[in-house]
C-alpha positions in Angstrom: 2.3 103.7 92.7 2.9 105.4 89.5 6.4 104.9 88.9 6.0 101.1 89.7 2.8 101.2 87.2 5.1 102.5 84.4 8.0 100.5 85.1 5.4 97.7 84.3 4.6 99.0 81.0 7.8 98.4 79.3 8.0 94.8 80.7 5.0 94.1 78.8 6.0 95.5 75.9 9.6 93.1 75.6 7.7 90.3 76.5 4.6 90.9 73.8 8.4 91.5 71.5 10.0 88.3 72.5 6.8 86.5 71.9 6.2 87.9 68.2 9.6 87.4 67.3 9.4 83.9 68.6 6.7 82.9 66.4 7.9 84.7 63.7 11.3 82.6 64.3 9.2 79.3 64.2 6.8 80.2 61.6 10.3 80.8 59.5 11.4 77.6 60.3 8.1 75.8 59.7 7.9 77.0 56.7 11.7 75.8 55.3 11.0 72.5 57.0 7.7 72.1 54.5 9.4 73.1 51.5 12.1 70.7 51.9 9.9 67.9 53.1 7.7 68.7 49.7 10.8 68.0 47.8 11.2 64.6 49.2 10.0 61.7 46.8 7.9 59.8 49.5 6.3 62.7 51.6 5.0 61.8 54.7 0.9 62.3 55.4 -0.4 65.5 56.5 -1.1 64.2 59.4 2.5 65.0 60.7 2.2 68.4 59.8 -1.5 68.4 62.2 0.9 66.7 64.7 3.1 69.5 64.4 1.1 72.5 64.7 -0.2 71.2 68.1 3.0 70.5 69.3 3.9 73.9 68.9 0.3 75.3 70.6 1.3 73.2 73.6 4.7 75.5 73.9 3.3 78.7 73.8 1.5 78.6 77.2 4.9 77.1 78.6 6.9 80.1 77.3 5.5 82.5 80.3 6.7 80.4 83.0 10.1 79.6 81.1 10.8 83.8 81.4 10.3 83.9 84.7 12.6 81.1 85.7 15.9 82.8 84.9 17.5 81.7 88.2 18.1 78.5 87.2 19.3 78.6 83.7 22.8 77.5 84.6 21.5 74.4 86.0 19.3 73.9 82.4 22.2 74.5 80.3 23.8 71.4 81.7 20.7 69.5 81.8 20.5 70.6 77.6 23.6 69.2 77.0 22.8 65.9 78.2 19.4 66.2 76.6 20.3 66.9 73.3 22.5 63.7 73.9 19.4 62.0 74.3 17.4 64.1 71.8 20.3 62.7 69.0 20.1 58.8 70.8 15.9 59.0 70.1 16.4 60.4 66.8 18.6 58.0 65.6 16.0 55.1 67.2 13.4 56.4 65.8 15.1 56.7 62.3 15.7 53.1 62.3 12.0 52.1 63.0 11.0 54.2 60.0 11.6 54.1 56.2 14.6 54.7 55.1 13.6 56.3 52.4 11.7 59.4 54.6 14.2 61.7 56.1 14.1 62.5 59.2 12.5 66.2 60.7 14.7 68.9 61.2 15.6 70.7 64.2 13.8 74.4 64.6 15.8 77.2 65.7 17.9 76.9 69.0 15.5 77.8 72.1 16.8 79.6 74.6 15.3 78.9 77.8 14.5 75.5 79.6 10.7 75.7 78.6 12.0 75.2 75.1 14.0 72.2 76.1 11.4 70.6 77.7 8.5 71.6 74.8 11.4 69.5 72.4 11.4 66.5 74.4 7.1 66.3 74.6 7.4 67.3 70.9 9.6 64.5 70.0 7.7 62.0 71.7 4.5 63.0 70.4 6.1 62.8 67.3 7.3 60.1 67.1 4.5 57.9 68.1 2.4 59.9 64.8 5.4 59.5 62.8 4.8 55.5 63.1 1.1 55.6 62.8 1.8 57.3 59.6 4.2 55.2 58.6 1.9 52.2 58.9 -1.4 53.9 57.4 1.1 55.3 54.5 2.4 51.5 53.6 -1.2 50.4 52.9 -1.7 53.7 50.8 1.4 53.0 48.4 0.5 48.9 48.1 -3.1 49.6 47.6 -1.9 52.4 44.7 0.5 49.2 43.3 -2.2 47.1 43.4 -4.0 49.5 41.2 -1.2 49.8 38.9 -1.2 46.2 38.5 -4.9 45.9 38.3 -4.5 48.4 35.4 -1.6 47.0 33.5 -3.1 43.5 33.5 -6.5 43.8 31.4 -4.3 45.2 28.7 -1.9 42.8 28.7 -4.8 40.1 28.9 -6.3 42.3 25.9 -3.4 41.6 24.1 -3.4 38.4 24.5 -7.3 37.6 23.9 -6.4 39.4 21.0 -3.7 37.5 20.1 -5.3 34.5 20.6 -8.1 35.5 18.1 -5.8 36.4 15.5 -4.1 33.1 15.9 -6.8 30.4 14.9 -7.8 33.2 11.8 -3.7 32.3 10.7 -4.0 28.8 11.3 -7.2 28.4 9.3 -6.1 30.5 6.2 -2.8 27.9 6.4 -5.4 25.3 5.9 -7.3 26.8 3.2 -3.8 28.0 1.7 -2.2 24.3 1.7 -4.0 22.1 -0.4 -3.4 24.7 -3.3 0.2 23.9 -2.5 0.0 20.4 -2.5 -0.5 19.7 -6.3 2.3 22.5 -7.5 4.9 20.1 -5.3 3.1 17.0 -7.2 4.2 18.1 -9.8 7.8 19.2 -9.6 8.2 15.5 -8.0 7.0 13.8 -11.3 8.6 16.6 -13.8 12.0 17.2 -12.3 13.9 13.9 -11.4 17.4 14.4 -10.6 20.1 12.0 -12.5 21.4 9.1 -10.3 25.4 9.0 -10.2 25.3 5.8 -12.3 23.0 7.3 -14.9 24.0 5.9 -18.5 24.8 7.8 -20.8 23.5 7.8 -24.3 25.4 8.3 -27.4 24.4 10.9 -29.8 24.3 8.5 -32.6 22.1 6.4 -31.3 19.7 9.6 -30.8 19.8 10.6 -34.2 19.3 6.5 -35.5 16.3 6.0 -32.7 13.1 7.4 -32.0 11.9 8.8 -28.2 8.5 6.2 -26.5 7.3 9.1 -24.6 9.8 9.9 -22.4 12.2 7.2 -23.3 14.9 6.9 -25.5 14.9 3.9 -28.0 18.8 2.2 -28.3 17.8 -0.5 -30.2 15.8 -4.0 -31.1 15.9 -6.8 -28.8 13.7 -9.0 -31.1 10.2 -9.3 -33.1 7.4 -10.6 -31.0 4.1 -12.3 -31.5 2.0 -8.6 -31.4 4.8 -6.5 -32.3 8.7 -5.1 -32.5 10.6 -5.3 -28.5 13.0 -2.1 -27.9 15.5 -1.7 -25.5 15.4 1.8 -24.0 16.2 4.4 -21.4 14.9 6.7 -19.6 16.7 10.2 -19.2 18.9 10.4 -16.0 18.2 6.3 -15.4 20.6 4.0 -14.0 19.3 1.2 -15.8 18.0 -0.3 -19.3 14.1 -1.3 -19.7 12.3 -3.1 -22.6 9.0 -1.5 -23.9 7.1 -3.7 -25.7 4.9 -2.9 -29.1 1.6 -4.3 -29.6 0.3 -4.1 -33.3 -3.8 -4.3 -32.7 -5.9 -5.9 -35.8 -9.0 -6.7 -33.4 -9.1 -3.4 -31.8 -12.5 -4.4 -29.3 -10.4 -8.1 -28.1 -6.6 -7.3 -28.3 -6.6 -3.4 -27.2 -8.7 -4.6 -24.2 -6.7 -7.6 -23.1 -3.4 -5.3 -23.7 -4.8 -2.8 -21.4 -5.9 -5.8 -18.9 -2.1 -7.1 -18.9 -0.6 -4.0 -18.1 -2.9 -3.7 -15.2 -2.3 -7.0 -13.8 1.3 -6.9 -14.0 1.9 -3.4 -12.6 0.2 -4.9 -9.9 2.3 -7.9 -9.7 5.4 -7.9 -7.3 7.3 -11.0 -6.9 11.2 -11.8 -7.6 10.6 -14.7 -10.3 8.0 -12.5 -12.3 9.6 -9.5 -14.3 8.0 -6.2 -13.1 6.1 -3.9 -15.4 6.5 -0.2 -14.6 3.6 1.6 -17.7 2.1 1.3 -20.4 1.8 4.0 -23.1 -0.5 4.8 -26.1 1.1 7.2 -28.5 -1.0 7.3 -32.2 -2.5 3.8 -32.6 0.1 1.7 -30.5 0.3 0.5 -27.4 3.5 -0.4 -25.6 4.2 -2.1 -22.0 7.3 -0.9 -20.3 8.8 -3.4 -18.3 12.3 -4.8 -16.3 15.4 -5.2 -18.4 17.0 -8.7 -17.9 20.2 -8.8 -18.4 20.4 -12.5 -19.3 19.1 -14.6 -21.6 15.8 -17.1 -21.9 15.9 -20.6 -20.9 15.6 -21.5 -25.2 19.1 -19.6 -26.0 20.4 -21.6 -22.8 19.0 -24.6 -24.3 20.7 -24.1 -27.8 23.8 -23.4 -26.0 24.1 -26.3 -24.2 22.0 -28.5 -25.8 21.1 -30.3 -22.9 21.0 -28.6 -19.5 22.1 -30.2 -16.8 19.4 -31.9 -14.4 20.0 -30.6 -11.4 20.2 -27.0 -13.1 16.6 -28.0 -14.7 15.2 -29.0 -11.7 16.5 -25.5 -10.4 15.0 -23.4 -12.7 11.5 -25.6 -13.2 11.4 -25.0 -9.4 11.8 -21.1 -9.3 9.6 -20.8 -12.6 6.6 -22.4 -10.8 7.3 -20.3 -7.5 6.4 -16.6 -10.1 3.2 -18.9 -11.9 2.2 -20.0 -8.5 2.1 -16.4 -7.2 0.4 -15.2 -10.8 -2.5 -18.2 -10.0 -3.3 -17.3 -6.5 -4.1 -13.9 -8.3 -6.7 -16.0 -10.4 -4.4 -15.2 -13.8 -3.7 -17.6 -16.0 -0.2 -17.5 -18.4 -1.6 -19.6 -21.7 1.5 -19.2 -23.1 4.6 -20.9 -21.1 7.6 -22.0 -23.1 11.1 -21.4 -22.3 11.0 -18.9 -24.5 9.2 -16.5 -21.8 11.6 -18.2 -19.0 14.4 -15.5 -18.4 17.4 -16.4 -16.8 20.0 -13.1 -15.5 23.4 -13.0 -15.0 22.8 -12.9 -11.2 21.0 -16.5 -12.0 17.8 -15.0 -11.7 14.7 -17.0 -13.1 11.6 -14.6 -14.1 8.6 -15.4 -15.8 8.1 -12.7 -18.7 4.7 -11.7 -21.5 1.8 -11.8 -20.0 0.9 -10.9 -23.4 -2.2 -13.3 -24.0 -2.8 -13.7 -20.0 -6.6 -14.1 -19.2 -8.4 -14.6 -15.9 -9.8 -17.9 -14.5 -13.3 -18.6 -15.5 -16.0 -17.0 -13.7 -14.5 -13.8 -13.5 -15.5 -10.2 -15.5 -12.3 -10.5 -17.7 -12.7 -13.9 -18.6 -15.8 -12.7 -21.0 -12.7 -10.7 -23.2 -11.4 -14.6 -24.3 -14.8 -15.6 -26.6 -15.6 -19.5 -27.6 -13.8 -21.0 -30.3 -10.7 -18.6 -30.0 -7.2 -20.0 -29.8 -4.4 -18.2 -27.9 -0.5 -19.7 -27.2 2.1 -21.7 -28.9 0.6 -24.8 -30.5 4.0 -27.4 -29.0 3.2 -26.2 -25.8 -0.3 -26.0 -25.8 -2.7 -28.9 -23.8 -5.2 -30.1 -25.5 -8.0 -28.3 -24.4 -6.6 -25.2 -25.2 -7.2 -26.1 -28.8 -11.1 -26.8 -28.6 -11.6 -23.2 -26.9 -9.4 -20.7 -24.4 -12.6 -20.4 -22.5 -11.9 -23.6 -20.7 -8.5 -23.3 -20.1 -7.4 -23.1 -16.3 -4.2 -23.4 -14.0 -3.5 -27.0 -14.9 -3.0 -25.5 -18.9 0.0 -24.0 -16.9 1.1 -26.8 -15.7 1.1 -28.9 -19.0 3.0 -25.9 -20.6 5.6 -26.3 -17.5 6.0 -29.7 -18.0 6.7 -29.4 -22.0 9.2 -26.7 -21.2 10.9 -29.4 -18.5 10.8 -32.2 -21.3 13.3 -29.6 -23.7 15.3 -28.7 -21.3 16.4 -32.3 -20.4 16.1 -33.4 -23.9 17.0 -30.6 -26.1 13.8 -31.2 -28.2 10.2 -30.7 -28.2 8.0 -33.7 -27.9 5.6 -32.3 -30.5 5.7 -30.1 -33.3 4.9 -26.8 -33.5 2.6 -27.2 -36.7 -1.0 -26.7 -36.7 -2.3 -29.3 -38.1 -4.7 -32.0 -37.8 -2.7 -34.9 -37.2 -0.1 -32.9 -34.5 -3.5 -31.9 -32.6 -4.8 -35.7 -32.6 -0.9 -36.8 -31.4 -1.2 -33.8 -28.5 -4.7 -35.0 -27.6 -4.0 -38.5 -27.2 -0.7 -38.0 -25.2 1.5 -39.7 -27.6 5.2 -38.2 -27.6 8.6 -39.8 -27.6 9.9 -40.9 -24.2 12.5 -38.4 -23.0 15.1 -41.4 -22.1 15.2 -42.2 -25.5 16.5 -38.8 -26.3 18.7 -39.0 -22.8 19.5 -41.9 -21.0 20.6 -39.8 -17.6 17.3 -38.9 -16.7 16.3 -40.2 -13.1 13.1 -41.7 -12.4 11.7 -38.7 -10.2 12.0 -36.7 -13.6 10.4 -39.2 -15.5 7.3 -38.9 -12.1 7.1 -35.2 -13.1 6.8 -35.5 -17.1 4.1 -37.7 -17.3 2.2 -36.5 -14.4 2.6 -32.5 -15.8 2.3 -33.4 -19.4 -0.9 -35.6 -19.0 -4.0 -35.3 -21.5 -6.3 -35.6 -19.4 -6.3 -32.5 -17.5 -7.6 -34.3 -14.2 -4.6 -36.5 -13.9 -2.2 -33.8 -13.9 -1.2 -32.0 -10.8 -4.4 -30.2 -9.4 -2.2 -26.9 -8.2 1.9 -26.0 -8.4 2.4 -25.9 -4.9 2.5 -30.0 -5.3 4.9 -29.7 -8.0 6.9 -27.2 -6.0 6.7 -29.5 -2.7 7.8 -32.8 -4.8 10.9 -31.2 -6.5 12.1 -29.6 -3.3 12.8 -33.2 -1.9 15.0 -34.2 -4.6 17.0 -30.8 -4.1 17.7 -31.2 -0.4 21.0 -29.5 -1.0 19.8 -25.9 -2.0 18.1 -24.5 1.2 18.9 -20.6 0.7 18.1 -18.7 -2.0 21.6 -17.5 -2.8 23.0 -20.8 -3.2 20.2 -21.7 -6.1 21.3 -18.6 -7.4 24.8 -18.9 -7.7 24.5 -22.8 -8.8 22.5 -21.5 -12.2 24.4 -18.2 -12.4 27.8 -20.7 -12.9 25.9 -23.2 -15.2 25.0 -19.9 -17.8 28.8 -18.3 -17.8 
């Protein structure tokens, strides 16, 4: 019994040294596997490392049994080839089903016996069924932990932009408190700085030195004297045209400087084709001037001294477009009191404009009206009606019409029907309507004419015509021919050349 009992002993022993050098072998190779699967960038879960650990508990009770069986290792070896087949076919499967981006496990060290064999195949099945679970509880993990990045990047961009949009209405409102201190510099600059048109005239240095400056523009010389004062013909700096500032000499400063002021006014308000526009009036020292249109032209009294007579269908033409500016300056409740064909301009283009406003006053019952006081008497005395003499307070848009109708009887006659001398026995022949009959002094005058002479020349001022729109009306049916406005224009534009 004693030698078997010692033969025992030594058994023992190699198997107790097989079994620590087995789990030293596996400890060794559990511990490369962890340090290369820490390296990885997305590590598996610690579970598979639990998952591990009991695989390799459930191997160590096999090992006994796997020692014993040594008959049959031949048989094994053949079945381990075709296992590790399989064991490579699994891997690969299971590979697939995972992330590609978690490498696979590595193999331990080679067993030697069919109890290892058999330990691998239970340890890759459990495996791989943890392997999956930990897969699917790791997915959740990694979106909840981008979830939380986003959650974290998007207060401080939405910081940024409540910010942002807090700073914007504090720029927006400073732009509004900034621009209108901007708006009058640019104001400015528009009314200082003009640049020169491409047609701008040039003035002659002599003429400089000879004239005087109005304010800003250049006199070149005297058109003519009027009835308050010298006329100039200017320019202003960088212009393309001419322009006529007219002087007022003031005696009555309270009346005149008043009704000077009160012209300017209306006729920078007045825009019509047969009226000649104003563009300022000026006060430099004691004078006052109007600046106004240049017409290049003449008045209807140098085209009556040319031609003596005009022609009748030419004075029908210009009567009619001389009534068309009055009418306009009426339904603005201003009154002319001074018509003649003197203040008739006619321009090259065959233009017809009504000119001076000079002694212009409203219709009565109006605030202006109180500038014209009783007994003062304004206008030309030939063309004046004869109310106009016993006070300008009474005077209305039918004194207009009287002056029209003088104007009419010169230009088909050549002469005035009364004097221009202010006397006693010239007022008494204007009151009672007696003048020379206009066939007398031309023969060629139709009987239409003849209708609008008496009827605009009448002394009674309610037997004249009550507005100028009749006027206008009757004339236009003698003149059938001239429909458009260019062919009036170019019928009295050939009569002037």
């Amino acid at each position: 019994m004693s030698p078997k009992k010692k033969d025992k002993k030594p058994v023992l022993k190699k198997k107790k040294a097989v079994k620590k050098s087995t789990t030293k072998k596996k400890k060794q190779a559990v511990k490369k596997s962890n340090l290369k699967k820490k390296t990885v960038k997305n590590e598996a879960p610690k579970k598979k490392t639990s998952s591990k650990k009991a695989a390799t508990k459930k191997v160590e009770p096999k090992k006994k049994t796997a020692v014993r069986k040594s008959t049959v290792k031949k048989k094994k070896q053949i079945v381990k080839k075709s296992n590790i087949k399989k064991k490579a076919v699994k891997s690969a499967a299971s590979k697939k089903k995972t992330s590609p981006k978690k490498a696979a496990p590595k193999r331990g060290t080679p067993m030697k016996s069919k109890a290892k064999k058999t330990a691998k195949k239970s340890t890759l099945k459990k495996k791989s069924a943890p392997k999956k679970a930990a897969v699917k509880k790791a997915a959740p993990k990694k979106k909840a932990a981008v979830k939380k990045k986003v959650a974290a990047k998007k207060p401080a961009a939405t910081k940024k932009k409540a910010a942002a949009k807090k700073a914007a209405p504090k720029k927006k409102a400073v732009a509004r408190k900034a621009a209108p201190k901007k708006k009058p510099v640019q104001k400015v600059i528009v009314k200082t700085v003009k640049a020169p048109k491409k047609n701008a005239i040039k003035i002659d240095p002599s003429i400089v030195s000879k004239y005087r400056k109005i304010d800003k523009y250049q006199i070149v010389g005297i058109v003519g004297q009027g009835g308050m004062g010298k006329i100039y013909k200017a320019v202003e700096p960088g212009a393309d045209n001419y322009i006529i500032i007219k002087q007022l000499l003031i005696k009555d400063r309270e009346i005149l400087t008043k009704r000077f002021k009160r012209e300017a006014d209306l006729m920078i308000a007045f825009k019509h084709k047969n009226i000649v526009s104003v563009y300022d009036y000026i006060k430099e020292g004691k004078s006052y001037y109007i600046v106004m249109e240049y017409i290049d032209g003449l008045s209807v009294e140098d085209l009556i001294d040319n031609k003596k007579m005009i022609d009748i269908e030419t004075a029908l033409l210009i009567l009619r477009e001389a009534c068309k500016g009055l009418k306009y300056a009426h339904d603005k409740k201003v009154i002319h009191r001074d018509i003649k064909p003197d203040n008739i301009l006619i321009s090259r283009k065959g233009e017809v404009k009504i000119v001076d406003f000079g002694i212009a006053t409203a219709q009565p019952g109006s605030v202006e009206e109180q500038l014209t006081k009783t007994g003062t008497v304004f206008g030309t005395p030939a063309y004046m009606p004869p109310e106009q003499f016993i006070s300008a307070k009474h005077v209305d848009k039918r004194a207009d019409i009287y002056s029209m109708g003088i104007s009419f009887y010169k230009m088909l006659t050549g002469e005035k029907p009364y004097s221009g001398v202010f006397t006693a026995e010239n007022i008494a022949k204007i009151s009672s309507g007696n003048y020379q009959n206009p066939k007398e002094l031309n023969s060629d005058i139709p009987s239409y004419c003849m209708k609008i002479i008496k009827k605009t020349m009448h002394c009674k001022k309610e037997k004249r015509y009550k507005n100028l729109n009749d006027l206008i009306m009757f004339i236009s049916k003698e003149l059938k021919g001239y429909k458009t406005q260019s062919s009036i224009n170019n019928k009295i534009k050939n009569y002037i050349i």
